[in-house]
N, C-alpha and C positions, 0 to 999 in steps of 0.2 A: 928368869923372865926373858921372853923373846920378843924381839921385835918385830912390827907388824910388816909383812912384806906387802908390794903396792898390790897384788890381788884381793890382803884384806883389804884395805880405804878402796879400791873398786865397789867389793860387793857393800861397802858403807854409805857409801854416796846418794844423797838423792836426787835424780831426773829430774829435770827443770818440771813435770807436768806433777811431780810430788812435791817440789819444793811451791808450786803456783797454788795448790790445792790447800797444803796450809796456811799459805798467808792469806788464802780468800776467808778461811774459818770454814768455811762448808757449810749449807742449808742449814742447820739446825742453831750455828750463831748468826747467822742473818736473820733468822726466824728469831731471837731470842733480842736481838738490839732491836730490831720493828717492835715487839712487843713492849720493850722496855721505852724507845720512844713516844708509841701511843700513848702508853702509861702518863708517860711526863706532859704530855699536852693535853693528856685529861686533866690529871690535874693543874693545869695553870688556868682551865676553863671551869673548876670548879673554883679556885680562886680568885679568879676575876669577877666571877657570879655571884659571888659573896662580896667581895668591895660593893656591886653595883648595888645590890640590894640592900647592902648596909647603906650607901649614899642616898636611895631614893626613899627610905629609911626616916633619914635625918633630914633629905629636904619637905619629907609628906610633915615629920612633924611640927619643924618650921611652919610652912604654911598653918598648920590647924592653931597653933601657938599662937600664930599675928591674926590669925580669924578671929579667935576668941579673944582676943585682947582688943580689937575692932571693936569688934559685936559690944564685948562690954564695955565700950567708951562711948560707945554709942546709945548704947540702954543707959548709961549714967547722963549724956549729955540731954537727954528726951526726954529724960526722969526730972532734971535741975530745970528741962525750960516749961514743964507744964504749971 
């Protein structure tokens, strides 16, 4: 086995504007983390739409719940004083 003389690590090296090119990822991983965070804030907006709707949900049947319990305390109280 030989050892590498400094010509080989010359031609091993890479230039600052190869070493900059990797750490950026290049177009196609910028392209692929944008997609992946769209992704993620889509769904947080189909999560949250779902809370709401399950909320507005449980307060519509609430209301219809003390309406009809109303309504029929009422029909009972109309009904006892005729």
């Amino acid at each position: 086995m030989t050892l590498p003389t400094n010509d080989d690590f010359a031609n091993s090296e890479l230039s600052i504007e190869e070493l900059e090119a990797i750490a950026a990822g290049g177009f196609w991983s910028t392209l692929k983390h944008i997609g992946q965070d769209v992704l993620k804030g889509a769904g947080y907006v189909v999560v949250g739409s779902a809370y709401v709707a399950g909320t507005a949900a449980i307060v519509l049947g609430v209301f219809v719940g003390v309406g009809a319990v109303t309504t029929a305390a009422g029909n009972i109280m109309n009904h006892n004083a005729q």
